[in-house]
C-alpha positions in Angstrom: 55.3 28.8 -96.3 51.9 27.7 -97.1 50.5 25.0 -94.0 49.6 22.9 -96.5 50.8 20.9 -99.5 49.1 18.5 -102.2 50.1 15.3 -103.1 50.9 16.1 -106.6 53.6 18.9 -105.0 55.1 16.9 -102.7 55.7 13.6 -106.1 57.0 16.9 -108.1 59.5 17.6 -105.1 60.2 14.9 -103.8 63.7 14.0 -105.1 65.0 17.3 -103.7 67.5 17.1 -101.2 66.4 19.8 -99.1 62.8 18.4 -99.0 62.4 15.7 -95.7 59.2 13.7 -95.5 58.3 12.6 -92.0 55.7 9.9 -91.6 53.7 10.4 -88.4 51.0 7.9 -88.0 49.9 6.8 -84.8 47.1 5.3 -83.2 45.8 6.3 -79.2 45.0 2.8 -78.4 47.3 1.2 -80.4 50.7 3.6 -79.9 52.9 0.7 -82.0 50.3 0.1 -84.6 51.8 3.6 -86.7 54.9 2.8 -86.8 54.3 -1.0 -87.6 52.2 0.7 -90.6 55.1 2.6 -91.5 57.1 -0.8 -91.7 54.8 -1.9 -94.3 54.5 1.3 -96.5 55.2 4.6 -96.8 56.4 7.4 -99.3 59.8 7.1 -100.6 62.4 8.8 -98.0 59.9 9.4 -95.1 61.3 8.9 -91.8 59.0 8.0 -88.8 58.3 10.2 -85.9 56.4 8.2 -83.1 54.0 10.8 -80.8 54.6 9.1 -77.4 58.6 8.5 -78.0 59.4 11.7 -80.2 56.6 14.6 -80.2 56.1 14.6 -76.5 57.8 15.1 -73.7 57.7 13.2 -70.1 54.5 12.9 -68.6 53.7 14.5 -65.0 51.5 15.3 -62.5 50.3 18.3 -64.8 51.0 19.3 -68.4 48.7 16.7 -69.9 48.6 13.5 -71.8 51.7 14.7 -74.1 53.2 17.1 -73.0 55.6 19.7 -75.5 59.0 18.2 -75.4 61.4 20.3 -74.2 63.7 22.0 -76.1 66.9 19.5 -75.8 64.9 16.9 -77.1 63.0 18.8 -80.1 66.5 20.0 -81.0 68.3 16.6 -80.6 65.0 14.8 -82.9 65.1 16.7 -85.6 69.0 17.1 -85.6 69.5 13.4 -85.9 66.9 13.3 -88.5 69.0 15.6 -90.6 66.7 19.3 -90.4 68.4 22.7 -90.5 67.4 25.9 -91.7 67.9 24.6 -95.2 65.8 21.6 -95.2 61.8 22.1 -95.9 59.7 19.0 -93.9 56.8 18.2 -95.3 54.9 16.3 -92.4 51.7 13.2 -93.3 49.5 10.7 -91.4 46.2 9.0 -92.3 44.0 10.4 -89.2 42.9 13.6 -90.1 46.1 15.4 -90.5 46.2 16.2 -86.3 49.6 13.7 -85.4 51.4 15.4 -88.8 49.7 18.6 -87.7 51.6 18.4 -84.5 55.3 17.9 -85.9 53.7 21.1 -87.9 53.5 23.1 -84.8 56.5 21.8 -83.1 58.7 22.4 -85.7 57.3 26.0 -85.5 57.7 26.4 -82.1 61.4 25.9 -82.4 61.3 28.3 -84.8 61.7 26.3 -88.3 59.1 27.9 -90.9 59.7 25.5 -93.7 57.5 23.0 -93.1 53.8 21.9 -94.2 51.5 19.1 -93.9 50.4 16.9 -96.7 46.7 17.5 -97.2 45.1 14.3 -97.0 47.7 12.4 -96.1 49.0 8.7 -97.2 45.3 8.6 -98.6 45.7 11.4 -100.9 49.1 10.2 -102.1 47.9 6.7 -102.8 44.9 7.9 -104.6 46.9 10.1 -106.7 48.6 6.7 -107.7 52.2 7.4 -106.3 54.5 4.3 -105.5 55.0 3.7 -101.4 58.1 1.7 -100.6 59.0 -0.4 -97.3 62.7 1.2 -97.5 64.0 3.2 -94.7 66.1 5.9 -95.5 69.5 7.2 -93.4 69.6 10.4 -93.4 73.0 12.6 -92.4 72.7 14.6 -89.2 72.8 18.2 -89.4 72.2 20.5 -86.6 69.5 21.9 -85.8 69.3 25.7 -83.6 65.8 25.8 -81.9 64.9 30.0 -82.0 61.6 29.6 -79.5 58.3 30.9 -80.6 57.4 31.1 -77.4 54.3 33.1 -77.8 52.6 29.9 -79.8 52.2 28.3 -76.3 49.3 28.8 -73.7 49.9 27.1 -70.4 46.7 26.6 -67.8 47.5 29.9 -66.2 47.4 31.2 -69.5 43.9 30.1 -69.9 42.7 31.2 -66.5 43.5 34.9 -67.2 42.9 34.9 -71.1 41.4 38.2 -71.9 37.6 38.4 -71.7 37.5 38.6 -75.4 39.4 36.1 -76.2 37.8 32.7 -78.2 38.9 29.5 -76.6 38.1 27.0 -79.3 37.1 23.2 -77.8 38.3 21.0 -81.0 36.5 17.7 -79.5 33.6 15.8 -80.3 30.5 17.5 -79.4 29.5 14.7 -76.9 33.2 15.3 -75.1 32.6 18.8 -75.4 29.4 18.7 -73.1 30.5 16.0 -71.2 28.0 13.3 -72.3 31.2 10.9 -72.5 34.9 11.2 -71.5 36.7 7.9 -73.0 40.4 9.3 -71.9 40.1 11.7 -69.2 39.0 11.9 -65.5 36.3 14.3 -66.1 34.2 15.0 -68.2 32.9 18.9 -70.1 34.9 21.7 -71.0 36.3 25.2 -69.8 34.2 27.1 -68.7 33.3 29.7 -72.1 34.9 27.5 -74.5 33.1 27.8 -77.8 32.9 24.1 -79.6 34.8 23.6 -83.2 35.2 20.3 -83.9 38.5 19.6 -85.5 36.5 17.4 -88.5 34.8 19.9 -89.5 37.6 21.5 -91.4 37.9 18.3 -93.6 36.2 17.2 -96.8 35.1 13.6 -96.7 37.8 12.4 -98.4 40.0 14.0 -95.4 41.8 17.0 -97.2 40.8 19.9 -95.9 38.4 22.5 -97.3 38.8 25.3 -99.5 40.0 28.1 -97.6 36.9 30.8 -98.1 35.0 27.7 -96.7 37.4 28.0 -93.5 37.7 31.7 -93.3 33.6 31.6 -93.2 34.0 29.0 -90.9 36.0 31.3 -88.7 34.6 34.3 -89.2 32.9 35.2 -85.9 37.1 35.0 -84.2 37.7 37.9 -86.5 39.8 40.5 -84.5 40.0 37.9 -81.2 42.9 36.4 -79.8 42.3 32.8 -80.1 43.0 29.7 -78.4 43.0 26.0 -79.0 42.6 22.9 -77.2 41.7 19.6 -77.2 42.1 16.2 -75.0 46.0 16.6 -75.2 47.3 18.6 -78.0 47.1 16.4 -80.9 43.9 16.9 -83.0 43.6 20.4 -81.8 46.5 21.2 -84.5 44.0 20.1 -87.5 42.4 23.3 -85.9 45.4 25.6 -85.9 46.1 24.3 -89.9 42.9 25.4 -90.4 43.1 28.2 -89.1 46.4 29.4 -90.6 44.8 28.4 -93.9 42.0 30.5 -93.3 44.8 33.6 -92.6 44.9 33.3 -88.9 48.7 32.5 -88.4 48.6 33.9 -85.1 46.4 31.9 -83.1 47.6 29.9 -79.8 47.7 26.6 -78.6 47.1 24.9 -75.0 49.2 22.5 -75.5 48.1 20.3 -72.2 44.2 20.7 -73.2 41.9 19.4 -71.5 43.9 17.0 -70.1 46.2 19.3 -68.4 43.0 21.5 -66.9 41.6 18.3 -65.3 44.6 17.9 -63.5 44.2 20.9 -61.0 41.4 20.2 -58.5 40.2 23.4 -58.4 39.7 24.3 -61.6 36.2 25.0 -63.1 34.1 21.9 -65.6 31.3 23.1 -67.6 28.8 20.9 -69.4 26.2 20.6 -72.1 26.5 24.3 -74.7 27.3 27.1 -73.9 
C-alpha cells in the first residue's frame, strides 16, 4: 500500500476493525514525555508504541543507539497489540513522521505490507478538526507470523563493502553531517562518501511531506543506484526511506545502527566538512 495516508483517510476509516492506529511519539531527551502526551490526547483507538521499550532492541557494545529488535520481540509486540495479516496499521507522531516512520519500516521488515504513516501526524489530524480522546483502547491479541525482509537491512559490514556505485544518503543535520557538532555521539562527521540529505527536507513547513514529483526531483541523481540510509541511530533516517518510497524507490536500504553503530568500531574511517 501507499507509505502514506491523509488525515481525512485515516477519520473516513477509522471505525474499521481491521484498521489499528498506533501512536508513536517520543522525545530523545525526554523518552517518557511521548507517552505522557499520549496520556493526555490522542486519536480515538491508537495504542502507544514507546521507541526505547518497544521499537528497539537491547543495546550493546555495537549495533547503535536502538538497535532492530529481534524478531521474538517484533513478533510478540505487535501480536499483543492485536496485528495479523488482516489488520492495516496506520502509524503517527508529531516529529517529523521519523518515530511513526520507524514502526513503518519495522512492520516491513517482518514482512506486514499494510501499513502507512499518517502524513503530518497528530498536527494534521487536529488541524483537520478531528476529536482526540484520553481513552485507551484493549485490543484482542491475534498472532502475528514475522516473514523477514531481510534484504531491507544493512549492517556495518554491509556499508564497508557497499558497491562503489552505491549512494549512502547521511539524513542528519548538515552541521552533524561535517562534524561541526555531535550532541549524541562520540565522534563527530560522517562515512567516508556519504552524500548529505537531510531528512527535513522532504517536509513542507507544516510537516506533511511534499508532493511526490517534488521528491522524485529531489532524488533524481540515485536514479539506477542502490541506495542506503542512515542517520544517528535509525530513527529519522526512515522520514528518508518514506520519502523515498513515495518518490518510487521502494527498494532502498537502511543501516539501521547509523552512525551510531559505525562510531563504535575503532577502526573505522570519519570524514568531515562536504564531500
Amino acid at each position: 500500500m501507499q507509505a502514506l495516508v491523509s488525515a481525512q483517510w485515516l477519520h473516513e476509516h477509522l471505525e474499521d476493525p481491521q484498521i489499528l492506529v498506533v501512536d508513536c511519539r517520543y522525545n530523545l531527551s525526554e523518552p517518557s514525555l511521548g507517552e505522557e502526551q499520549y496520556g493526555e490526547e490522542h486519536i480515538p483507538g491508537a495504542l502507544y508504541f514507546h521507541l526505547g521499550r518497544d521499537l528497539s532492541g537491547t543495546k550493546g557494545e555495537h549495533g547503535g543507539r536502538h538497535p532492530v529488535p529481534d524478531v521474538e520481540q517484533l513478533a510478540s509486540l505487535f501480536s499483543r497489540a492485536g496485528i495479523d495479516q488482516d489488520v492495516t496499521v496506520i502509524a503517527y507522531d508529531d516529529q517529523d513522521m521519523s518515530y511513526a516512520g520507524r514502526l513503518w519500516w519495522l512492520l516491513r521488515y517482518a514482512g506486514h505490507e499494510k501499513v502507512a504513516v499518517l502524513d503530518g501526524g497528530l498536527s494534521a489530524w487536529k488541524r483537520a478538526g478531528y476529536a482526540v480522546t484520553k481513552e485507551v483502547p484493549v485490543r484482542e491479541p491475534r498472532t502475528f507470523v514475522p516473514q523477514l525482509q531481510a534484504h531491507m537491512l544493512v549492517d556495518c559490514q554491509g556499508v564497508q563493502t557497499r558497491d562503489e556505485q552505491a549512494a549512502l544518503l547521511d539524513s542528519r543535520a548538515l552541521e552533524r553531517y561535517r562534524g561541526e557538532v555531535e550532541p549524541l555521539d562520540p565522534k563527530a562527521g560522517h562515512i567516508p562518501g556519504a552524500l548529505h540529505y537531510f531528512y527535513k527536507e522532504n517536509l513542507t513547513a507544516e510537516g506533511c511531506m511534499r508532493p511526490s514529483e517534488e521528491l522524485k526531483r529531489r532524488f533524481d541523481d540515485l536514479e539506477g543506484k542502490e541506495i542506503i540510509v542512515y542517520c544517528g541511530s535509525g530513527v529519522t533516517a526512515c522520514t528518508n526511506l518514506l520519502a523515498l518510497h513515495a518518490a518510487g524507490r521502494t527498494d532502498a536500504k537502511l543501516y539501521a545502527g547509523s552512525w551510531s553503530d559505525w562510531v563504535s568500531y575503532a577502526d573505522n574511517p570519519v570524514a568531515t566538512g562536504d564531500e
